[in-house]
C-alpha positions as CSV (number, residue, x, y, z in Angstrom):
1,X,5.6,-6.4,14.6
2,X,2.2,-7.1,13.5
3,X,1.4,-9.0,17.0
4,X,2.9,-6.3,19.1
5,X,0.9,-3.4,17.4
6,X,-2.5,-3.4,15.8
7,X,-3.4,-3.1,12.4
8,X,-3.6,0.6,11.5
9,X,-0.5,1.6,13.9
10,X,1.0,-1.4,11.9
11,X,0.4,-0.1,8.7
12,X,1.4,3.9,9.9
13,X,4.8,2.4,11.1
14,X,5.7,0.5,8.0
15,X,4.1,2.9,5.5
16,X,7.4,5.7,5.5
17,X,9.7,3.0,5.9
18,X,8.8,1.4,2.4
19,X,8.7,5.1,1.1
20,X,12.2,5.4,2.3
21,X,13.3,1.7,1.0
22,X,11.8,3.1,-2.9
23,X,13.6,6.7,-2.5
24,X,16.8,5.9,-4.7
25,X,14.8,4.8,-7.4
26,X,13.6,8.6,-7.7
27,X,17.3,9.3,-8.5
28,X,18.0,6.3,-11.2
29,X,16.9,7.6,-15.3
30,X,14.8,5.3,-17.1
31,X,12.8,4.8,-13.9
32,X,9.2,5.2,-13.3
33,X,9.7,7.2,-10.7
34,X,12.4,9.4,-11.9
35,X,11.9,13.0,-12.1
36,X,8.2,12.4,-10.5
37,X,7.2,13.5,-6.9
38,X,7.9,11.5,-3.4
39,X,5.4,13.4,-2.0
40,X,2.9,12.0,-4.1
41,X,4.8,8.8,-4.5
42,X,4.8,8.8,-0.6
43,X,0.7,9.2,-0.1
44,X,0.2,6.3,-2.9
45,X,2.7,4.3,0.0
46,X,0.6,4.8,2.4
47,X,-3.0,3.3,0.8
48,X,-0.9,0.1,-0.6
49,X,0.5,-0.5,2.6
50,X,-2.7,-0.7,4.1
51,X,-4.2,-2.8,1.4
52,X,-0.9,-5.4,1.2
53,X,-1.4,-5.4,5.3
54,X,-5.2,-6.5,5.2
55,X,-4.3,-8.8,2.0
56,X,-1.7,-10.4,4.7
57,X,-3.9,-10.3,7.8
58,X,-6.7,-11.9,5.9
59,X,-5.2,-14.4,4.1
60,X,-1.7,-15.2,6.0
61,X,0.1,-15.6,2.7
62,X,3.3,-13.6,1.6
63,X,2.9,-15.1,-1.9
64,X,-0.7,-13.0,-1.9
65,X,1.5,-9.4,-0.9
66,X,3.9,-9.9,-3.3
67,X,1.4,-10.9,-6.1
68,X,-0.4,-7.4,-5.2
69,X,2.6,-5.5,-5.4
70,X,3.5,-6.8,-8.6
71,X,0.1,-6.3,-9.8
72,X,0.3,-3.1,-8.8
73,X,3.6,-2.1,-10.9
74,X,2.2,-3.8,-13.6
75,X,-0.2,-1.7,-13.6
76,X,1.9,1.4,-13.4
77,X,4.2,-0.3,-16.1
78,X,1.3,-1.0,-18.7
79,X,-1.2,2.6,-18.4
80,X,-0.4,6.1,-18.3
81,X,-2.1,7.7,-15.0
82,X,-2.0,11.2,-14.2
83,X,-0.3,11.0,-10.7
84,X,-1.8,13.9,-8.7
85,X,-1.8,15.2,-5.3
86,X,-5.8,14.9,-5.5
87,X,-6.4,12.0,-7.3
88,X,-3.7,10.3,-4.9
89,X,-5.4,11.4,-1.8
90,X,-8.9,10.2,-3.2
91,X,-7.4,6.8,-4.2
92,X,-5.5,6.6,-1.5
93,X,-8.8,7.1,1.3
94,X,-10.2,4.5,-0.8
95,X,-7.9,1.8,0.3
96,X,-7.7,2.7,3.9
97,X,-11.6,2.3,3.9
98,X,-11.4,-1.0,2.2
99,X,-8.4,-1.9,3.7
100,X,-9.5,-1.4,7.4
101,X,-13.4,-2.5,6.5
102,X,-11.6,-5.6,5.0
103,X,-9.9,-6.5,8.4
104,X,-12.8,-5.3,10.7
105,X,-15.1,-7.8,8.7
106,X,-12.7,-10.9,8.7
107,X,-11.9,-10.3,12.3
108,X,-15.2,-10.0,13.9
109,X,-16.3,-13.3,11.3
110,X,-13.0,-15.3,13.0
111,X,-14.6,-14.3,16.2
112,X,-18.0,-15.6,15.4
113,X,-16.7,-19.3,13.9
């Protein structure tokens, strides 16, 4: 997919499909996710997809992605965060910024070299 599309269509197509993949675990007690909302869960997809695509564009490694995501339920495992529509959104922006920034700059540097 990634060589038939760019990067942010990329990231746009896959982002609702891994949403989709993590909806049962909204239904499963004991879960981090249970009783929370897919909305919100949903937005938070959408940033970490663009920032496990650039992590893959840049560095070619699946290892790397997987490493992130696990980093990033660590994270989610080990503090308490108040997961809001707002603060989502915010953090969210902030890794499509990066995320596409990211790409832009190791793109136009593998043009130069």
């Amino acid at each position: 997919m990634e060589k038939k599309f760019k990067f942010i269509l990329f990231a746009i197509i896959v982002a609702p499909i891994w949403a989709l993949w993590h909806l049962p675990l909204f239904f499963i007690p004991g879960l981090g996710q249970y009783g929370t909302s897919f909305g919100i869960f949903t937005i938070g997809v959408i940033g970490l997809t663009f920032a496990i695509g650039a992590v893959r564009k840049i560095t070619g490694n699946v290892f790397l992605c997987v490493l992130f995501h696990a980093m990033v339920n660590a994270e989610y495992g080990v503090f308490i965060f108040e997961n809001t529509l707002h603060k989502n959104i915010i953090i969210t922006t902030i890794l499509i910024i990066l995320s596409i920034l990211s790409v832009i700059i190791y793109e136009r540097k593998k043009k130069v070299m």
